[in-house]
C-alpha positions as CSV (number, residue, x, y, z in Angstrom):
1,X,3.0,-19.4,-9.5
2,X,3.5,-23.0,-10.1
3,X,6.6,-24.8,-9.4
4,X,9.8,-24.0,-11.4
5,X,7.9,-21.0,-13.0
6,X,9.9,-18.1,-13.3
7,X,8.8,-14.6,-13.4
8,X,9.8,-11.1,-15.0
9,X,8.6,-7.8,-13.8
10,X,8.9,-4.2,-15.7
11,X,7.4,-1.3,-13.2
12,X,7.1,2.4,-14.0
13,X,5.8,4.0,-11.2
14,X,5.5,8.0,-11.4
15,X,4.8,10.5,-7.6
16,X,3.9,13.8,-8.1
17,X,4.3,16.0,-4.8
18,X,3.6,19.9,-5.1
19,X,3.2,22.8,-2.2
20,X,4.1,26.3,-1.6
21,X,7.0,27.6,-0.1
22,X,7.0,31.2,1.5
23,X,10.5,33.0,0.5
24,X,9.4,36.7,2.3
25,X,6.2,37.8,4.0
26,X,4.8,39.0,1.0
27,X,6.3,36.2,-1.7
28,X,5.4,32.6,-1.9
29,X,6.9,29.8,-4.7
30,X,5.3,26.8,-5.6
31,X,7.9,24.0,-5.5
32,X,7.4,20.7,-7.1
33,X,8.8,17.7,-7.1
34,X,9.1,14.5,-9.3
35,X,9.9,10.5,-8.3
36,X,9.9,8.4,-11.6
37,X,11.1,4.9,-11.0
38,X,11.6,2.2,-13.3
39,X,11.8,-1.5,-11.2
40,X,12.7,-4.6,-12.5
41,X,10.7,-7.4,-10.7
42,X,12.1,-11.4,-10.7
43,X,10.4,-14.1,-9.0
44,X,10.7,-18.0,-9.3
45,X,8.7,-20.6,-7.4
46,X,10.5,-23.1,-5.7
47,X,7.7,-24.9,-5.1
48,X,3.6,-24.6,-5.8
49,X,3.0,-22.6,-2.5
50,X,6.1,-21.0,-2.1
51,X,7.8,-18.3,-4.6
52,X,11.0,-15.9,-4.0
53,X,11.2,-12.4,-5.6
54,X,13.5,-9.7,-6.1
55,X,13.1,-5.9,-6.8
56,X,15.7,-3.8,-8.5
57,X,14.9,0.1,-9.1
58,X,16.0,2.7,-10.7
59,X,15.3,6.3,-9.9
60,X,15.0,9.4,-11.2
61,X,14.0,12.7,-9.5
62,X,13.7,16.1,-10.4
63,X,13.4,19.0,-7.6
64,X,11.8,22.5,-8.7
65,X,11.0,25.3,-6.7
66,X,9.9,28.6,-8.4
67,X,11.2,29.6,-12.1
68,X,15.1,29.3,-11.3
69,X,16.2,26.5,-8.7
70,X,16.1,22.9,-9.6
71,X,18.1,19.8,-8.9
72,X,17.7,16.3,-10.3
73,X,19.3,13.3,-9.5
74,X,19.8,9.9,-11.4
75,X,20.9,6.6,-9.6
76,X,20.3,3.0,-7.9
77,X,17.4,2.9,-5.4
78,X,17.0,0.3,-2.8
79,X,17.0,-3.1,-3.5
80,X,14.9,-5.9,-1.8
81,X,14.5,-9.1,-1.6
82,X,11.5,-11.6,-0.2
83,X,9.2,-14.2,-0.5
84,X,5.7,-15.7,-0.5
85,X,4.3,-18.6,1.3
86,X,1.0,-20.2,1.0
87,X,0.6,-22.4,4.2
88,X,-2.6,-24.3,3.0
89,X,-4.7,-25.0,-0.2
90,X,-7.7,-22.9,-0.8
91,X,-10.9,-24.3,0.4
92,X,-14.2,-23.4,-1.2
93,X,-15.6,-21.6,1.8
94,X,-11.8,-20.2,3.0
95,X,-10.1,-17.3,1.6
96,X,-6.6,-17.2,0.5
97,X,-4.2,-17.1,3.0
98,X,-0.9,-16.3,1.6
99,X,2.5,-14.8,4.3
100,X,4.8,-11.9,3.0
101,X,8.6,-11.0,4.0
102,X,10.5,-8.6,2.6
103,X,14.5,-7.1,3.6
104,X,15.5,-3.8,2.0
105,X,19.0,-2.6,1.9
106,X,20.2,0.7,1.4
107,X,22.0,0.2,-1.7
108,X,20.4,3.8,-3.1
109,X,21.9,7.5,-2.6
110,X,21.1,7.8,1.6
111,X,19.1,11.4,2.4
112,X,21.5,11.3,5.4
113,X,24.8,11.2,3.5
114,X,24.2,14.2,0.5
115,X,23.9,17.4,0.5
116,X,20.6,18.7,1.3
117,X,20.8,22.0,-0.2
118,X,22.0,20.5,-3.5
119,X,21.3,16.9,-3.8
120,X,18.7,14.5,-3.5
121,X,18.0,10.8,-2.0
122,X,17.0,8.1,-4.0
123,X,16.8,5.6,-1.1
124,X,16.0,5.4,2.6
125,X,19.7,5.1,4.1
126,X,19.0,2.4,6.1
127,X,17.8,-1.5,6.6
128,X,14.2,-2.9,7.2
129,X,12.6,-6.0,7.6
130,X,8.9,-6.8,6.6
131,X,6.4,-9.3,7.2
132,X,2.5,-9.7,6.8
133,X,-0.2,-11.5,5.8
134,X,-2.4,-11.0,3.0
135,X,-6.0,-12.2,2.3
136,X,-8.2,-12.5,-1.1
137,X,-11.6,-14.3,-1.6
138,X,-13.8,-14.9,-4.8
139,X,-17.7,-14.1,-4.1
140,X,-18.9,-14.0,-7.3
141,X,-18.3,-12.1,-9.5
142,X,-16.0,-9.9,-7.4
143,X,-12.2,-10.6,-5.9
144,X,-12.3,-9.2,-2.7
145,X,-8.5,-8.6,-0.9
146,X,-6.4,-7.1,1.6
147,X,-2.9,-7.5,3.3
148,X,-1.7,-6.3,6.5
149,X,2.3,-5.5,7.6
150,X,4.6,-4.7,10.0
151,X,7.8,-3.4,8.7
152,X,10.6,-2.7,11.3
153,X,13.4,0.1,10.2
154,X,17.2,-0.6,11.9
155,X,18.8,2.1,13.3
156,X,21.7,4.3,11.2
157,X,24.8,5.1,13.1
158,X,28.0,6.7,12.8
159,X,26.5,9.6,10.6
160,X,28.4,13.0,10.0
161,X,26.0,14.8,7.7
162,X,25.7,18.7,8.0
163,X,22.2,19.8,8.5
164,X,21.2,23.4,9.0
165,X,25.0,24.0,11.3
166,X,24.5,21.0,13.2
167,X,26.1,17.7,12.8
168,X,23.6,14.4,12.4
169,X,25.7,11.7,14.0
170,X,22.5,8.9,14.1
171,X,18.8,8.1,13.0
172,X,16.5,5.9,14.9
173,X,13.9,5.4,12.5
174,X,10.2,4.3,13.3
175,X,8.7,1.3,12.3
176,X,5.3,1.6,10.7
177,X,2.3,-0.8,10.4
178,X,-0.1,-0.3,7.6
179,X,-2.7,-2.1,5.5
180,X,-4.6,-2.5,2.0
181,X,-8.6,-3.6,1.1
182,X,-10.3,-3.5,-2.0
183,X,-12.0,-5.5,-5.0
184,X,-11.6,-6.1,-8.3
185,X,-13.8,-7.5,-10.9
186,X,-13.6,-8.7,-14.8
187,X,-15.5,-6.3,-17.5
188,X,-14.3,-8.8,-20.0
189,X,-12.3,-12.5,-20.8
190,X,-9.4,-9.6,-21.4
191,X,-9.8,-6.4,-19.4
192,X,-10.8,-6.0,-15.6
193,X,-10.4,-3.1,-13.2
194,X,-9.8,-3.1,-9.5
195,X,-10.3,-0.4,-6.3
196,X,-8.0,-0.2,-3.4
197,X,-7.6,1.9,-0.1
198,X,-4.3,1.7,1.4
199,X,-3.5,3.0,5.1
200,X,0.4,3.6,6.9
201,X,1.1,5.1,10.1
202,X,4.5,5.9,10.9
203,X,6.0,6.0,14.0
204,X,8.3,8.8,15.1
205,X,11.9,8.8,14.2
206,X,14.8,10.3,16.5
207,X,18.0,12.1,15.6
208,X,21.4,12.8,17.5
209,X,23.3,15.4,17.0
210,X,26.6,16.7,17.6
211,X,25.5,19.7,19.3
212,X,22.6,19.4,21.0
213,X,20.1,16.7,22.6
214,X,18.2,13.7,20.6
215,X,15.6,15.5,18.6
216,X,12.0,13.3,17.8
217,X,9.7,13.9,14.6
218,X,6.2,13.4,14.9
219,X,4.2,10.3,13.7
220,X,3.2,10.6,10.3
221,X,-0.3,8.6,8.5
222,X,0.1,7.9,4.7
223,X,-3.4,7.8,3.1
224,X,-3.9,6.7,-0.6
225,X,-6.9,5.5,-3.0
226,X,-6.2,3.6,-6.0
227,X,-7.7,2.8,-9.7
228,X,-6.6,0.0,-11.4
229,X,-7.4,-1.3,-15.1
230,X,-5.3,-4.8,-16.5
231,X,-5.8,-5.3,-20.0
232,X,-4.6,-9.0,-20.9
233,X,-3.3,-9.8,-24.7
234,X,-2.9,-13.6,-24.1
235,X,-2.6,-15.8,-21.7
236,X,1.3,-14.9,-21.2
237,X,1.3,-11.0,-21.5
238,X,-0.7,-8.7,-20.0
239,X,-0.8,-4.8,-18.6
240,X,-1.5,-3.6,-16.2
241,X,-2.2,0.2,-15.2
242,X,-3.3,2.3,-11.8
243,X,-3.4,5.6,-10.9
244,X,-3.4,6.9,-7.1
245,X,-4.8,10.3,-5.3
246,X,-2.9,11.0,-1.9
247,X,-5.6,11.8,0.8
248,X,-3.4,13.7,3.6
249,X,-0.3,16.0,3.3
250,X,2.2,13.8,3.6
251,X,1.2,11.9,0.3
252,X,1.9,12.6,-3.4
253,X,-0.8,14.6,-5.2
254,X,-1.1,11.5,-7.5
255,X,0.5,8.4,-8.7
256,X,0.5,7.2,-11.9
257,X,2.0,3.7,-12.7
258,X,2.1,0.5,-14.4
259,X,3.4,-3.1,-15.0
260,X,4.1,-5.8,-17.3
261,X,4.4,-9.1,-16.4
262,X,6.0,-11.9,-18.0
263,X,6.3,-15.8,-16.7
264,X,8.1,-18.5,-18.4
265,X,7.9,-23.0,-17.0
266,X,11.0,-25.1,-16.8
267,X,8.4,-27.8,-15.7
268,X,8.2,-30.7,-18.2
């Protein structure tokens, strides 16, 4: 973005996670359950190279299992703040070289503070910090790109949540590393459509209890493989749409999302 541009965001994003859960040795209920999340996105450049954002969602979930049970939940999720910084001007034979931060805060409903029989979590319940580097180069006529981050998750103490009879007192969560490639390329002056493969492994988290010893979860992988379409209307509006398939068990069966992007100059 160019200096003194400011930017306005709206994201719908949609995650769709479904498995079986077995009730009895001889009955089994499908449960299902649904993350819709509205965001709205604000940047503003401070400079050519250097541009400030801020992400505010919204989410809703629903919670089925069988014909009966169901919860849902409506409320703030966790808001973050960053920025982006291009340390030098692209050269013809050099990629793009731009560095990413990001802070989260746990402003949404904490999964360690509710009731997890009867409510749900709209946010992680605790602080992290990212930063990470991400890389994009024209070879004609494809945009090849990628990113790669670190993101470091600060420990949640002073926790009295009831789990299962036992009392959760902390949460050390692990930090996770992961990464994005793909390409995109124009079908049209107005519509183009874009491939991505994005990769997270996430380290093990512990727990303390009241009860009993610290307790460790395994490390988890997050695999997911995106299409992408934007459809531009001028040169100020645009759409833009993707749809995601989760490759391993801890991912959504698919995502469906999109966002519209809006940018207004103070610059004389």
């Amino acid at each position: 973005m160019k200096k003194k541009t400011l930017g306005l965001e709206y994201n719908f994003n949609y995650q769709y996670y479904s498995y079986d859960i077995i009730k009895q040795a001889t009955e089994v209920e499908p449960h299902a359950n649904h993350n819709l999340t509205n965001s709205a996105y604000i940047e503003y450049a401070f400079f050519d190279n250097l541009t400030w954002n801020l992400n505010l969602p919204f989410s809703y979930k629903w919670d089925k299992t069988g014909t009966e049970q169901s919860i849902s939940t409506t409320e703030l999720g966790d808001i973050s703040t960053g920025f982006q910084y291009q340390p030098l001007r692209i050269k013809d034979n050099w990629p793009a070289i731009i560095l990413l931060g990001r802070v989260s805060f746990p402003t949404g409903r904490s999964p360690y503070e509710i009731d997890v029989d009867n409510d749900l979590a709209t946010g992680n319940g605790y602080y992290s910090a990212f930063g990470g580097l991400s890389v994009s180069k024209t070879i004609d006529p494809v945009i090849t790109f990628g990113n790669i981050g670190y993101t470091h998750n600060f420990n949640e103490k002073g926790l009295s949540q009831e789990r299962h009879r036992l009392q959760l007192t902390g949460v050390y969560p692990g930090d996770s590393i992961g990464g994005t490639v793909g390409m995109g390329f124009a079908l049209s002056y107005n519509v183009s459509m874009n491939f991505s493969y994005q990769y997270t492994y996430r380290m093990n988290t512990q727990y303390t209890w009241r009860e009993i010893p610290k307790t460790n979860s395994s490390a988890r992988t997050s695999s997911l493989f995106y299409i992408g379409t934007g459809l531009r209307f001028s040169q100020k509006y645009s759409l833009n749409i993707k749809i995601g398939i989760g490759l391993t068990d801890e991912d959504p069966d698919f995502v469906v999302g999109f966002r519209i992007p809006f940018e207004f100059s103070f610059s004389k």
